[in-house]
NUTORPA-454714 format. One record per residue: x, y, z of N, C-alpha, C in turn. Coordinates in pm, 1 decimal. Atoms other than C-alpha are relative to their C-alpha. Layout:
% residues N
     n.east    n.north       n.up    ca.east   ca.north      ca.up     c.east    c.north       c.up
          X          Y          Z          X          Y          Z          X          Y          Z
...
END
This chain:
% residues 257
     n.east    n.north       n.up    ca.east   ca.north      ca.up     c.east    c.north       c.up
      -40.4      -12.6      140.9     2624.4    15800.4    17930.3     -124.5        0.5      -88.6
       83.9       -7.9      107.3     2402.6    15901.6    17655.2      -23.2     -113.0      -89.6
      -26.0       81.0       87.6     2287.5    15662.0    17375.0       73.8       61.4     -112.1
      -30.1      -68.3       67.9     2423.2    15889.0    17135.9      196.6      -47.0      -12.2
     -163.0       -3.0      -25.8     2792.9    15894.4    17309.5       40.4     -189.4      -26.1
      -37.5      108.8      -34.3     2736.2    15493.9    17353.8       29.9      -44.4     -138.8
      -26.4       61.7      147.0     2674.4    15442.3    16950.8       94.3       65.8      -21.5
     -108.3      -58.9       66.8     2963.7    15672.6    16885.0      118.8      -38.1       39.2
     -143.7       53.9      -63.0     3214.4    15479.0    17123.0      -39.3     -158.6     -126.2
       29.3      140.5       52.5     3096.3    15164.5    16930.3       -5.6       30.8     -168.0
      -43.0      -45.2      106.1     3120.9    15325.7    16596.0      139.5       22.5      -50.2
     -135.2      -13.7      -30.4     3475.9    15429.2    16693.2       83.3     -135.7      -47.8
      -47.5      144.6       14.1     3567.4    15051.8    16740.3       -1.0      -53.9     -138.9
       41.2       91.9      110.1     3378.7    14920.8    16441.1       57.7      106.5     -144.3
     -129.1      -33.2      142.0     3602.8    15166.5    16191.7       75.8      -50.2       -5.4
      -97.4       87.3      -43.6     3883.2    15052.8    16355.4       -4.3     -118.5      -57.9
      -32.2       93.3       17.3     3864.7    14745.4    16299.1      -27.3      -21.8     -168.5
       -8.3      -19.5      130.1     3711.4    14803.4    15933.2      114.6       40.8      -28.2
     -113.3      -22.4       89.4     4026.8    14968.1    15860.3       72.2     -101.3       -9.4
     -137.3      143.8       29.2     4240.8    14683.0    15946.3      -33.5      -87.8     -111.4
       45.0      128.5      153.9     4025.4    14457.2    15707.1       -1.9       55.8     -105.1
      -18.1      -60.5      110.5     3994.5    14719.0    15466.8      171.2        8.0      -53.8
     -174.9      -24.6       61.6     4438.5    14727.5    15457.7      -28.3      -94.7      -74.0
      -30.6      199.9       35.3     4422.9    14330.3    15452.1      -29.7       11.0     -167.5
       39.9       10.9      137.0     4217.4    14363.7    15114.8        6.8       58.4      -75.9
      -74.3      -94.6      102.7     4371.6    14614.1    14962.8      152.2      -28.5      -24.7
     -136.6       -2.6       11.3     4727.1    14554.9    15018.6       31.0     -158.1       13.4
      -19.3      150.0      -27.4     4729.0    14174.0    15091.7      -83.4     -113.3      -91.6
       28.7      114.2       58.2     4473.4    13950.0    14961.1      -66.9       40.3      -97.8
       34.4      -66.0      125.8     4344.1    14185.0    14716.5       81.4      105.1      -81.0
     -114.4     -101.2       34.7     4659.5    14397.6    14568.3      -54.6       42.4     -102.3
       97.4      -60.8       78.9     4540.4    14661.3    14327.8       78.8      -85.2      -85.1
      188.9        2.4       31.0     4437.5    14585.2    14046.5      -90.9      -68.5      -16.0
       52.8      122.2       -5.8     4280.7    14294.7    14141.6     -127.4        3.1       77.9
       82.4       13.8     -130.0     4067.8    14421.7    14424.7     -126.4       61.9      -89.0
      117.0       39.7       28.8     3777.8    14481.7    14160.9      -33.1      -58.1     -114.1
      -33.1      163.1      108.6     3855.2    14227.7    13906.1      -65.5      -88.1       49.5
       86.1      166.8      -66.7     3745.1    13982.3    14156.6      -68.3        5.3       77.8
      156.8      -36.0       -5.4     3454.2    14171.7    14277.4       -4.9        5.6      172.3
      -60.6      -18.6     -124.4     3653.9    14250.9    14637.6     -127.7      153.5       25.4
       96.5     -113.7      -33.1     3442.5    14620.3    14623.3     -167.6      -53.2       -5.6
      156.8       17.5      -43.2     3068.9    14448.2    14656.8       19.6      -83.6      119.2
      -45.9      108.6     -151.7     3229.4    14206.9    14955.2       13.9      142.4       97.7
       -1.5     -153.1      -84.2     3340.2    14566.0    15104.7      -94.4       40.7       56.5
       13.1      -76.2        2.9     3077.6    14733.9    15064.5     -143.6     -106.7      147.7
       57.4       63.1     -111.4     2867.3    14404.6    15285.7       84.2        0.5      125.9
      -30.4       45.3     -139.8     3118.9    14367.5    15568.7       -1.1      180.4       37.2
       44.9     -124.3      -66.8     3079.5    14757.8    15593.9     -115.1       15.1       38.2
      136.4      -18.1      -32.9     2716.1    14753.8    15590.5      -32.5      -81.6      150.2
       21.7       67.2     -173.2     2739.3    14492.8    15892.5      110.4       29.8      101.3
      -94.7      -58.0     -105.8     3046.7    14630.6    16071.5      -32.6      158.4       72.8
      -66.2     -119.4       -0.6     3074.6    14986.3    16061.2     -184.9        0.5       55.5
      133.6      -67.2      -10.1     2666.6    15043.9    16041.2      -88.6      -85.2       85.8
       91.1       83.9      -84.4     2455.5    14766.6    16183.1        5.3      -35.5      160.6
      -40.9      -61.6     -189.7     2643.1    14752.2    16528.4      -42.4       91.9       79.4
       49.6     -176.4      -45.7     2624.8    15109.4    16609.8     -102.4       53.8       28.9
      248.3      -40.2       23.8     2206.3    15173.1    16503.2        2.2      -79.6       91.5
       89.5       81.1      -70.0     2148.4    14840.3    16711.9        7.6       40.2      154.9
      -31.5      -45.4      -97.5     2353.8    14994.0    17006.7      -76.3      176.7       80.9
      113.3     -157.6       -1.7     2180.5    15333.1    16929.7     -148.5      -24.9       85.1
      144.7        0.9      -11.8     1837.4    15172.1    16926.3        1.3      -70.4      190.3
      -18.9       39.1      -79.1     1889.5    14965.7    17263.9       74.6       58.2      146.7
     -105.7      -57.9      -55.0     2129.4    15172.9    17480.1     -110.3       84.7       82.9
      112.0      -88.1     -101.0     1922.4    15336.8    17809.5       83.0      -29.0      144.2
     -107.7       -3.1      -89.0     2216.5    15406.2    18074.8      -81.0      -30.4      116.1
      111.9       18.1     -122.7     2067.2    15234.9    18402.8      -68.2     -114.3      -33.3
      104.1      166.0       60.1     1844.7    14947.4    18171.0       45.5     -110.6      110.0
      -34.4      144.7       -9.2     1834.8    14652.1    18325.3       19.6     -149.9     -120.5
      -27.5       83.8       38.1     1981.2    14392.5    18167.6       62.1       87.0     -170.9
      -74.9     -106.9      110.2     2171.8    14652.6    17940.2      149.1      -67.7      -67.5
     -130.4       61.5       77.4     2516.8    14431.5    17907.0      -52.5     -133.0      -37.0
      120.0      137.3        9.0     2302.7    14112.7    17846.4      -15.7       52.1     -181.2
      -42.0      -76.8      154.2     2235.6    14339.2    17490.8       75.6        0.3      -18.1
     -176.3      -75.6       58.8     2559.1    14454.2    17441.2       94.8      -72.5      -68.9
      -91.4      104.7       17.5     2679.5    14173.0    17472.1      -38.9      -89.7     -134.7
       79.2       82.5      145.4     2439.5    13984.7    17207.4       53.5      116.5     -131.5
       -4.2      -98.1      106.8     2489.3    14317.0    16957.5      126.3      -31.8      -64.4
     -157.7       25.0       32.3     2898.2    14216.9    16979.8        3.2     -124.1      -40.5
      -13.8      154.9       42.0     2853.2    13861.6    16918.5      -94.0       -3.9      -88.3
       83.5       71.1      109.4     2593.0    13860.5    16649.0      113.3      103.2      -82.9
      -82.1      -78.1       71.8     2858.5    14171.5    16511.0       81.4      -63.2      -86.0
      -99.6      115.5       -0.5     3129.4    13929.4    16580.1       19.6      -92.1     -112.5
       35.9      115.5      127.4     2968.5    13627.7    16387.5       -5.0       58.0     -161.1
       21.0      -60.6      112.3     2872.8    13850.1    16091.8      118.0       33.0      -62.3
     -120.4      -28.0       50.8     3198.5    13969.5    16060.7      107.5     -137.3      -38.1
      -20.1       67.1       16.5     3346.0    13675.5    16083.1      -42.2     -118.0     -107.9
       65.6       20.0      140.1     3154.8    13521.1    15795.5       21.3       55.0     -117.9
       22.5      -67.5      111.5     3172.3    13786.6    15583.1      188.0        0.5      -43.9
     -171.2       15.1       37.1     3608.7    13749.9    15604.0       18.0     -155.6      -38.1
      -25.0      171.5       92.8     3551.8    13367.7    15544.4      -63.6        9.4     -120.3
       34.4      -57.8      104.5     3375.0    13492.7    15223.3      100.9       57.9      -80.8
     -118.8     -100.0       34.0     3643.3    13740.7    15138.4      159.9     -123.3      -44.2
     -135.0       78.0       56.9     3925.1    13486.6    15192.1      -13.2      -97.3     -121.1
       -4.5       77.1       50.0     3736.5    13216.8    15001.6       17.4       52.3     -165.1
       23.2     -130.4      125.1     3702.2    13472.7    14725.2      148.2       82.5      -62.9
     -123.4      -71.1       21.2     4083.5    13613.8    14753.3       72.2      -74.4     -109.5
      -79.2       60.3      138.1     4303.9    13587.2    14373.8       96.7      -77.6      110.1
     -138.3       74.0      -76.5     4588.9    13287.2    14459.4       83.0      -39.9     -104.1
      -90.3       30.2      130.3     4693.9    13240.8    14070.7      -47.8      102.7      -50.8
       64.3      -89.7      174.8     4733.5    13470.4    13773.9       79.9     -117.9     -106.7
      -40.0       73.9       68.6     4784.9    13187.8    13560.9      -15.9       27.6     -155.0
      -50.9      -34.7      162.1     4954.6    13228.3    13188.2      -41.1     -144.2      -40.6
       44.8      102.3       15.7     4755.9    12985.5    13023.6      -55.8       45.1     -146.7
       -1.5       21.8      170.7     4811.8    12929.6    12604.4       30.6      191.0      -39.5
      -50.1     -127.3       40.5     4758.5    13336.5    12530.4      -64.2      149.6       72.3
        7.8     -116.8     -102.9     4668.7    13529.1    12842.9       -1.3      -60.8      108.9
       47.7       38.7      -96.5     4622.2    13527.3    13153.9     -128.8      -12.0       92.0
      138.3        6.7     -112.5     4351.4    13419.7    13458.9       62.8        2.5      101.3
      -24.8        7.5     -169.4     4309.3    13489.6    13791.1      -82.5      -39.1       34.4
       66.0       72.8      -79.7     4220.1    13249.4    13989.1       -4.6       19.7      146.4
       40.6        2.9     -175.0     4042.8    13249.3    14315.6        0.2     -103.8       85.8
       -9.8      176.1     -121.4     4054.5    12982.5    14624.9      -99.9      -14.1       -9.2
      151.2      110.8      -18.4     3690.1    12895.6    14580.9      -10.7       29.4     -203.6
       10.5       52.2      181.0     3769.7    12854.6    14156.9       92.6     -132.5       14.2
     -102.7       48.4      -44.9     4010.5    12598.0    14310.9      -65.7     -152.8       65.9
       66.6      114.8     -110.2     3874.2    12199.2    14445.3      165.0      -24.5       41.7
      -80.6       71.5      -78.5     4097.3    12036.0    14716.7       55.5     -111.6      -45.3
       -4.5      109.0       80.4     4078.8    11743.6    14507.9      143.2       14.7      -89.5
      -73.9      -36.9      135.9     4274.1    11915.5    14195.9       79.1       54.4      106.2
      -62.2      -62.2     -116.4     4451.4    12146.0    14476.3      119.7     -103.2       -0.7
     -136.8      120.7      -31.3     4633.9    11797.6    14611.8       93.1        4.3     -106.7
      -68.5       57.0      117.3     4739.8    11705.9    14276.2       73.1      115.7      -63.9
     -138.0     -117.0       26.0     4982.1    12040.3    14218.6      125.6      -58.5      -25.1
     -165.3       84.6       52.4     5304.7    11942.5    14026.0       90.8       18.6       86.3
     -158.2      -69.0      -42.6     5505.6    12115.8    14264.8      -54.6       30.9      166.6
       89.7      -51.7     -149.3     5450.1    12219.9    14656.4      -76.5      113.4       17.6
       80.8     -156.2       -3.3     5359.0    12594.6    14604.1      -76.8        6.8     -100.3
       96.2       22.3       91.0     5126.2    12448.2    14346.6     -109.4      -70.7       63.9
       68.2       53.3      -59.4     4973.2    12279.0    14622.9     -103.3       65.8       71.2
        4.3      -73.1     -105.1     4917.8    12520.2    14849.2      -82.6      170.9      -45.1
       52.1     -141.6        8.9     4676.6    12877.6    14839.9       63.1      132.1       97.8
      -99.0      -82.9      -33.0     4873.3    13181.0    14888.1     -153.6      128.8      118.2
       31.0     -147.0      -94.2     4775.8    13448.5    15188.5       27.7      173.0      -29.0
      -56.7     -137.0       49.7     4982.4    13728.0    15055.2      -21.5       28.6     -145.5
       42.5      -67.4      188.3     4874.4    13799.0    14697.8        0.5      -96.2      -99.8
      -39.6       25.2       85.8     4878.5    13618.5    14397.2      108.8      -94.3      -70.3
     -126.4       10.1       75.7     5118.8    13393.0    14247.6       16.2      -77.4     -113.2
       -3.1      -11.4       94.7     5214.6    13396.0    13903.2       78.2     -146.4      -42.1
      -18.2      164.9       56.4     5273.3    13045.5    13747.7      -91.0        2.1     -166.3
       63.9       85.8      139.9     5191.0    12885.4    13389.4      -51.7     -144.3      -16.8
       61.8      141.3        8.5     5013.1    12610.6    13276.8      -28.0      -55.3     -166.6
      -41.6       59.3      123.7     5044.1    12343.0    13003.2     -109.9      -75.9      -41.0
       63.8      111.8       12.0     4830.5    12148.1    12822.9       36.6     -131.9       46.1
      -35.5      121.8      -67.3     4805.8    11786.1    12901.0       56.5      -66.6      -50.2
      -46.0       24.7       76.3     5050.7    11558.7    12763.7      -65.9     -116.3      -75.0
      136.9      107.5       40.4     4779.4    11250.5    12704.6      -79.7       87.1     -108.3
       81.1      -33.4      114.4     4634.8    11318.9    12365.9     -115.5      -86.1       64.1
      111.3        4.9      -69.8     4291.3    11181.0    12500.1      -27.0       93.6       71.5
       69.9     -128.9      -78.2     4291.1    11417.8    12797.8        2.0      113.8      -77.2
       35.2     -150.5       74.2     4367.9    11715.9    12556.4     -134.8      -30.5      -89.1
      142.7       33.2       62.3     4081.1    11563.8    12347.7     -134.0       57.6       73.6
       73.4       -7.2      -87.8     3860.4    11544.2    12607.8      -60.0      123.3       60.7
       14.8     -112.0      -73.7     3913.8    11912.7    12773.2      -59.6       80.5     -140.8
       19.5      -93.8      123.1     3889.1    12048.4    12383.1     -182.8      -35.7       24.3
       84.1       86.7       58.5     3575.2    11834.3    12366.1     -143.0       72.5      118.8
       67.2      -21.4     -116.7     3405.9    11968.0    12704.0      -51.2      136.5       60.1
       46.6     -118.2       -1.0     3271.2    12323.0    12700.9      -21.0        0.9      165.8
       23.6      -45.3     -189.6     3163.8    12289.9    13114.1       94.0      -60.5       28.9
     -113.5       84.9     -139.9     3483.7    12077.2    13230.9       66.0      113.9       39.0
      -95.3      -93.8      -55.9     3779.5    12246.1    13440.0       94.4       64.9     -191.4
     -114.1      -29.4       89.5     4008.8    12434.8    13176.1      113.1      -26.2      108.4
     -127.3       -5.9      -39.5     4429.9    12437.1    13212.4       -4.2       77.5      135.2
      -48.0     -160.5      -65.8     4401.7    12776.2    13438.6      -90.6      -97.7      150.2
       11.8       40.9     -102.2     4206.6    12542.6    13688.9       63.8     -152.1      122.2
      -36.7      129.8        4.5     4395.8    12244.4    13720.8      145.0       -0.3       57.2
     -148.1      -17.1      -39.8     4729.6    12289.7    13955.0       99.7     -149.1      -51.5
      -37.2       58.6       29.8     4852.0    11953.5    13803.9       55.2       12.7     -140.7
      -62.9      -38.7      174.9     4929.9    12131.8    13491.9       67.9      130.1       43.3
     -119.0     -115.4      -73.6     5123.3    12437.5    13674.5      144.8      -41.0      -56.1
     -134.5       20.3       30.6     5454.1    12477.1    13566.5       53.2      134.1       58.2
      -58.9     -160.1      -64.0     5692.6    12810.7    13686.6      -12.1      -36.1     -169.5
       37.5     -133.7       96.0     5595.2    13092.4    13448.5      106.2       20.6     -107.0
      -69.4        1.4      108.2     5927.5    13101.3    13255.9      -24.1      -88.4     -153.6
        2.0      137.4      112.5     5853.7    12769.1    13086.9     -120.9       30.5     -104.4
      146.3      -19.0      108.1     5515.3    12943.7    12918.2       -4.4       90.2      -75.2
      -25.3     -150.3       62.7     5653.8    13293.7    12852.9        4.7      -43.8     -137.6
      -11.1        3.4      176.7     5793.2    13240.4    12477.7     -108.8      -38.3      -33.3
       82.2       76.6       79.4     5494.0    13061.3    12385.4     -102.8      191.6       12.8
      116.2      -69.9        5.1     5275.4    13342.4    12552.6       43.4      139.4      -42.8
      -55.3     -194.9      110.4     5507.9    13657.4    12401.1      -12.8       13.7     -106.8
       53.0      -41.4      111.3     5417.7    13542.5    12090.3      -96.1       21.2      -41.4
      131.8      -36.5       27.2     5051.7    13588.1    12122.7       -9.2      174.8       51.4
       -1.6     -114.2      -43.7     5124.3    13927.6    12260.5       22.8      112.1      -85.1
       -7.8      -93.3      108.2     5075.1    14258.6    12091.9       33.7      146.2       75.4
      -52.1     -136.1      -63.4     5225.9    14611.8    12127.3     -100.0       83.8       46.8
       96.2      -61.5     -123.2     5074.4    14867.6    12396.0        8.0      108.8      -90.1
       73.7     -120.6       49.0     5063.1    15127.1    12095.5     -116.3       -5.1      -57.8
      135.1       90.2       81.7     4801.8    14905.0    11922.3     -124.3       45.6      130.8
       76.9      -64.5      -70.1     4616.8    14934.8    12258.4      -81.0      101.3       10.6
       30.5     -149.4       -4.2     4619.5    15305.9    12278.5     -100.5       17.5      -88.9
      115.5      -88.0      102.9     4393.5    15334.9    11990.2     -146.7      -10.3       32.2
      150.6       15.0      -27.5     4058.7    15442.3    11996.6      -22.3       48.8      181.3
       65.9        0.9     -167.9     4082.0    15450.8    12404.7      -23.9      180.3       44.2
       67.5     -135.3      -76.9     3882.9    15709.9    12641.9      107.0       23.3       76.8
     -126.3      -90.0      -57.8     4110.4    15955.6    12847.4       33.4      -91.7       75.8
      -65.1       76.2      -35.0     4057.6    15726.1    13100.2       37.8     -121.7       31.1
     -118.0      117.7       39.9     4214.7    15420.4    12998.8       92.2       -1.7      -55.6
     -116.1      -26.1       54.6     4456.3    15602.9    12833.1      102.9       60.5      108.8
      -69.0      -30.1     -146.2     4553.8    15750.3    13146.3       43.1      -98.5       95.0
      -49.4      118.4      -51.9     4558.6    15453.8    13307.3      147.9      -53.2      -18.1
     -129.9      -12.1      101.7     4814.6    15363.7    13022.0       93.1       61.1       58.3
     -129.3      -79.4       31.4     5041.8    15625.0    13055.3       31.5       30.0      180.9
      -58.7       32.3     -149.5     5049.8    15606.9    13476.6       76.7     -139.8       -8.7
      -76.0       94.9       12.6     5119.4    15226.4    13445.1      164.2       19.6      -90.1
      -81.8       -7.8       73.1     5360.0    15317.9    13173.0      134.9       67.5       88.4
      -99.4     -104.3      -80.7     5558.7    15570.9    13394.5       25.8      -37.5       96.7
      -39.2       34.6     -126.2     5551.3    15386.7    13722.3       88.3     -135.2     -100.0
     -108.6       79.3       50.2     5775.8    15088.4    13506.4      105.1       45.3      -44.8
     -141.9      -27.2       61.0     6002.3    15328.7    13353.2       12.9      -14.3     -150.0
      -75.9       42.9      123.5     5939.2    15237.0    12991.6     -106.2       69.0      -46.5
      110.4      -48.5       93.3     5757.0    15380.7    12661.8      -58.3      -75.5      -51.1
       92.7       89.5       19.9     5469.3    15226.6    12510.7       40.2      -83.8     -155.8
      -87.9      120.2      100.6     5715.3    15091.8    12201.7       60.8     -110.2       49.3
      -83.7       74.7      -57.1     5872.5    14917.3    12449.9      -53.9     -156.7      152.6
       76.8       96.9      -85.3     5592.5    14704.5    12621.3      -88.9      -45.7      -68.5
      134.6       41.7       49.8     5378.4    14448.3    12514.1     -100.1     -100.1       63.4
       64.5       16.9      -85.8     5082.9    14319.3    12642.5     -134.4     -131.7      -54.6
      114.2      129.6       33.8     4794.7    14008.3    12655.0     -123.8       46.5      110.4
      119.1      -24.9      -88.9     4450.3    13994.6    12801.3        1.6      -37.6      161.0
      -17.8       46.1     -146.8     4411.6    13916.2    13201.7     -153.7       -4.8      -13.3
      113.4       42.7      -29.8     4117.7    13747.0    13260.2      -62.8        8.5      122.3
       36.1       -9.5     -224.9     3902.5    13814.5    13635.1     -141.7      -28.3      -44.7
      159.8       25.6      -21.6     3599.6    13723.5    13747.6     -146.7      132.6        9.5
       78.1      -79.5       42.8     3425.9    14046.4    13722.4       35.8      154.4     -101.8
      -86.2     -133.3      178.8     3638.4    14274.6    13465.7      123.0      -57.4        8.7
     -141.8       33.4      100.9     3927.0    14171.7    13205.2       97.5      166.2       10.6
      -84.9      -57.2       11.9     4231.7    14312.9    13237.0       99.1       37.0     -101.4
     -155.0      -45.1       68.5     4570.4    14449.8    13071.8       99.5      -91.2       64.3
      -85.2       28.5      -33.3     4877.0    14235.6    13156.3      100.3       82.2      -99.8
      -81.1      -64.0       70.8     5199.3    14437.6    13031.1      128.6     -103.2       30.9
     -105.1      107.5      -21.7     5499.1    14211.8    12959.7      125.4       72.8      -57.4
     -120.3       -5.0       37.0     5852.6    14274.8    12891.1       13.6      -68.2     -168.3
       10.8       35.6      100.4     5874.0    14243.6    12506.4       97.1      -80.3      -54.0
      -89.5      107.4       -2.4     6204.0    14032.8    12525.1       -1.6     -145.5       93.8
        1.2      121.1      -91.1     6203.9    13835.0    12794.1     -151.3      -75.4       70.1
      138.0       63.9      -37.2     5800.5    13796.1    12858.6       -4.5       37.2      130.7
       46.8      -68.0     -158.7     5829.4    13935.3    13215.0     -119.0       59.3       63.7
       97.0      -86.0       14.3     5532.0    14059.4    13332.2       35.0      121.0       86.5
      -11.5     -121.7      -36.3     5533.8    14434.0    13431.4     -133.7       40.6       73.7
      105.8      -16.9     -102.9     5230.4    14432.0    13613.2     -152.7       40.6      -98.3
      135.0        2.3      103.5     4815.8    14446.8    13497.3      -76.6      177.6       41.2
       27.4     -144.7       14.1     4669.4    14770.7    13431.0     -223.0      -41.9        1.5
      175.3       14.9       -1.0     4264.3    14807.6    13464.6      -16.3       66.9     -110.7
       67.4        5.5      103.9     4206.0    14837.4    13091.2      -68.9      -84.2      -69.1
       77.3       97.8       84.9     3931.7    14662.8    12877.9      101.2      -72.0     -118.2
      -85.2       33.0      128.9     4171.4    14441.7    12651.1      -91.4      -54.9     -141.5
       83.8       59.0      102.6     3815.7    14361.0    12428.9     -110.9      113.0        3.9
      113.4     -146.7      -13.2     3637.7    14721.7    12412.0      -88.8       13.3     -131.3
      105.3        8.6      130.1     3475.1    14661.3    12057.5      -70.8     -104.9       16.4
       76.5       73.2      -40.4     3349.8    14307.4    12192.9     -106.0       37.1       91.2
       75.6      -52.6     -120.6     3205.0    14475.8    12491.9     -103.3       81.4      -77.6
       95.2      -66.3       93.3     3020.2    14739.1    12251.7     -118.7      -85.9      -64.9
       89.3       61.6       68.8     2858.1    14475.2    12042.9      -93.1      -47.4       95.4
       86.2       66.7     -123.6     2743.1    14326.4    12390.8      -94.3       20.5       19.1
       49.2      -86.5      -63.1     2612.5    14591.3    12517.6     -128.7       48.2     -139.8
       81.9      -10.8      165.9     2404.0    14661.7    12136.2      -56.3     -117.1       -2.0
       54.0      106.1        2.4     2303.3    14325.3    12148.8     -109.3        4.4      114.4
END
């Protein structure tokens, strides 16, 4: 066997198995549009650089049909692969959204390493306890009822906020009214925006079924771009987050600054 044929059977594998991790984080622990909100495409673009590419070259460079001591390599190339990969998905998971928490007049998404074990325990509820595998889940959160601790958190520019604190979780109904009234109509949005975020718009708009009189919407907060949340303008429902800038004249001044 050629080295050629040997890196291309071992290239074979190492897509393979990229694809499977690539579903996982697209459809599972990163559901669009979250997967670059929370900065899932620069994690990608490392467990590709050590899966898909670094295997393959090392098998390339090493590979001499006949070598002695040829699976002795092979074997090291798959297990340092192995490890790498394996690292780079304990990264990924620690990194995967497990709240979009409605907290006073938008929302955050929170990640399992924005999350201590500590605060974790102390979840009002069991699935407030607990970090979700399959996507996301949508809960509210209250201030504290101790006038001191609300003091305190007002008072504390580096402490935890509400959105980190599962002991202030409540189910999501109990926050809606408060947070539909900070919410503003998705024609207000539209203005001013480039084709595409207006496009964006008007796909989200069409995969729900409704017109843009008929949805209104708050900021979504992520760890590496702010979102759109679109809510049900009666009942506060959310209709799912759209990848628009909900602060595009803040961002300008930023960026000028």
């Amino acid at each position: 066997m050629s080295r050629w044929k040997a890196a291309s059977i071992h290239a074979s594998i190492s897509v393979a198995i990229g694809l499977v991790v690539g579903a996982l984080l697209l459809f599972v622990w990163y559901p669009p549009p979250y997967f670059r909100a929370a900065g899932a495409d620069v994690l990608v673009l490392l467990l590709v650089g050590v899966d898909i590419v670094l295997g393959p070259l090392l098998t390339l460079v090493v590979f001499k049909s006949g070598k002695r001591g040829l699976r002795f390599d092979l074997a090291c190339i798959a297990l340092a692969q192995a490890i790498a990969l394996a690292y780079g998905l304990s990264v990924v998971l620690r990194s995967r959204p497990v709240f979009v928490v409605a907290a006073v007049d938008r929302f955050v998404l929170v990640s399992a390493s924005d999350l201590d074990a500590a605060d974790l325990a102390e979840g009002s509820r069991p699935e407030f306890r607990s970090l979700s595998y399959t996507g996301p889940r949508t809960v509210g959160a209250i201030l504290p009822k101790d006038y001191a601790e609300r003091t305190r958190m007002a008072f504390n520019p580096g402490g935890k906020d509400i959105d980190r604190l599962p002991r202030l979780y409540v189910d999501y109904p109990e926050v809606a009214p408060k947070l539909l009234s900070r919410a503003r109509p998705v024609r207000e949005l539209l203005d001013g925006r480039g084709a595409q975020e207006r496009g964006a718009l008007a796909s989200a708009l069409a995969r729900i079924g409704r017109a843009a009189d008929d949805v209104a919407w708050v900021p979504l907060v992520a760890r590496k771009a702010n979102l759109v949340m679109l809510l049900d303008p009666a009942a506060g429902t959310p209709l799912g987050a759209v990848a628009v800038d909900p602060w595009p004249n803040q961002r300008a001044r930023n960026v000028k600054q």
